[in-house]
N, C-alpha and C positions, 0 to 999 in steps of 0.2 A: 246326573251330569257326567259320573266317570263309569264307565261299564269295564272297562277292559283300564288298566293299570300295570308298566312294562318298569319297571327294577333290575338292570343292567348291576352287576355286581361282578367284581373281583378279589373279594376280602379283604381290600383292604381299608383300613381307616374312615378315609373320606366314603368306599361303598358305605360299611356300618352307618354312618352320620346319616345316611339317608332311606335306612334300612326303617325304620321308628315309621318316619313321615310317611314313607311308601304303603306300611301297613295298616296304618292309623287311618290314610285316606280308602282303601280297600275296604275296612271293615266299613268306615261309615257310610262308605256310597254301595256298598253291597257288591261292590267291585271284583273281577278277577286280579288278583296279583300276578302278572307275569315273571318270571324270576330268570335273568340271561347273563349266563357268561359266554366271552367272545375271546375264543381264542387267536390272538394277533398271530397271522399266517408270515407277520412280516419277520417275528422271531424264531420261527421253525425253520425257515427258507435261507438262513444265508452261509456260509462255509468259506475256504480256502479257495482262491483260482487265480491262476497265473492272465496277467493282463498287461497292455501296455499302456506306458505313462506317454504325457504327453510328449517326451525328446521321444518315441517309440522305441525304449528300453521295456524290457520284460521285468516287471515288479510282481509278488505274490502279495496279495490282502485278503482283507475281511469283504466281499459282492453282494449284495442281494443278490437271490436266484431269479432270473428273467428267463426271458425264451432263447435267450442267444444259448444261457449260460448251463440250463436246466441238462445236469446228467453228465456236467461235464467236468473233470479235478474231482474236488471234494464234494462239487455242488450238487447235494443234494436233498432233499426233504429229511430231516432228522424224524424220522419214525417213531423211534424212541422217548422222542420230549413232546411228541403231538401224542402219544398215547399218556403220558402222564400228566400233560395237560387237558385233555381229556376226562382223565378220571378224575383231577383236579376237579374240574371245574362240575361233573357229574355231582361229586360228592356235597359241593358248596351250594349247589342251588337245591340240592334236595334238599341240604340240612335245612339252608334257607327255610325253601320252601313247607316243608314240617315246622321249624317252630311259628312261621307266620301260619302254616293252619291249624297251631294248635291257640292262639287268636282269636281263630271265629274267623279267619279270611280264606278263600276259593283260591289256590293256590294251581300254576302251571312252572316248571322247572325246565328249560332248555340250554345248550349247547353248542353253541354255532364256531364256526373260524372264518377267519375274513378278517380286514379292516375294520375295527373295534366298534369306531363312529358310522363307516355306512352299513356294519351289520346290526349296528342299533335302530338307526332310523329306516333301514327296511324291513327288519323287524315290526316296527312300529306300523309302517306300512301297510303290511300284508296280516296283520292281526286285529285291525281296527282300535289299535290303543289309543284310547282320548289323553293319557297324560304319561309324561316319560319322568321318573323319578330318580335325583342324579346327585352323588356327594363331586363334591370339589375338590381340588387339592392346591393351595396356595403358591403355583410358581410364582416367581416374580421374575423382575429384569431381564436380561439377555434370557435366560433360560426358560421362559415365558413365548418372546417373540422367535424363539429356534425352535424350541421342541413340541411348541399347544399341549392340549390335553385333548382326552377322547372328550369329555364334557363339553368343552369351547366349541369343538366341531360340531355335537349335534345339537347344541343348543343355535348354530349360523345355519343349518340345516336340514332340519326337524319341519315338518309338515305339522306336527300338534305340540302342542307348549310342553315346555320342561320346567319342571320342577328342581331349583338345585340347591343343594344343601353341603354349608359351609361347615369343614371340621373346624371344631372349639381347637381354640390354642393347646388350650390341655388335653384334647385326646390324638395329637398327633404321635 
């Protein structure tokens, strides 16, 4: 039923919660475990740049870097926080990766940046993963309906089912 199995993780909490199930279903269907973290390009990219408000006063803030804005002020790709996220995220999916193969599971470790949610499910895409294996993390209210989560997006998204796994009150 599952050949290929995709475990998007960023150590945190809600990933662990679903770290167990990810590997449990791997070993039993004989599955590869795909192991991904996604570096969000949206928090390398933004900086200082002087812009106008709407009376067309000149205010300085926090941009995203765009096309307008790329290479210009401050605005530019933080080199520095993409390389240590990088080795970040290197370090987590092998560890990952290693103790789920020391399991008995067929373990693959990757790296990407981009957009968390569409580099998960083209990921999934282009790997032929039959199941996406995903902890949760409990927003509620306002904070919910403004900010989503990468989970919510690929679960509305996702071309093959997700599996999601909710953190225990007590392991937040």
């Amino acid at each position: 039923m599952y050949d290929n199995i995709l475990y998007p993780t960023d150590g945190s909490n809600g990933a662990n919660a679903a770290m167990a199930h990810a590997g449990e279903l791997a070993a039993n269907y004989d599955a590869t475990l795909h192991v991904l973290f996604v570096i969000d390009s949206e928090h390398i990219e933004t900086g200082m740049f002087p812009r106008q408000d709407t009376k067309r006063d000149r205010v300085t803030g926090m941009m995203k870097r765009d096309e307008q804005t790329a290479g210009e002020g401050s605005m530019s790709l933080n080199e520095d926080l993409a390389k240590k996220l990088h080795r970040r995220g290197t370090h987590l999916t092998q560890e990952v990766a290693t103790l789920l193969a020391d399991d008995g599971c067929e373990t693959t470790a990757t790296v990407k940046e981009g957009d968390p949610a569409g580099v998960i499910t083209k990921y999934a895409e282009d790997n032929d993963i039959d199941l996406i294996t995903m902890g949760t993390h409990g927003r509620r209210g306002i904070e919910r309906r403004l900010i989503g989560s990468v989970t919510e997006n690929v679960v509305r998204t996702s071309a093959v089912p997700v599996l999601t796994v909710r953190l225990e009150a007590t392991d937040s």
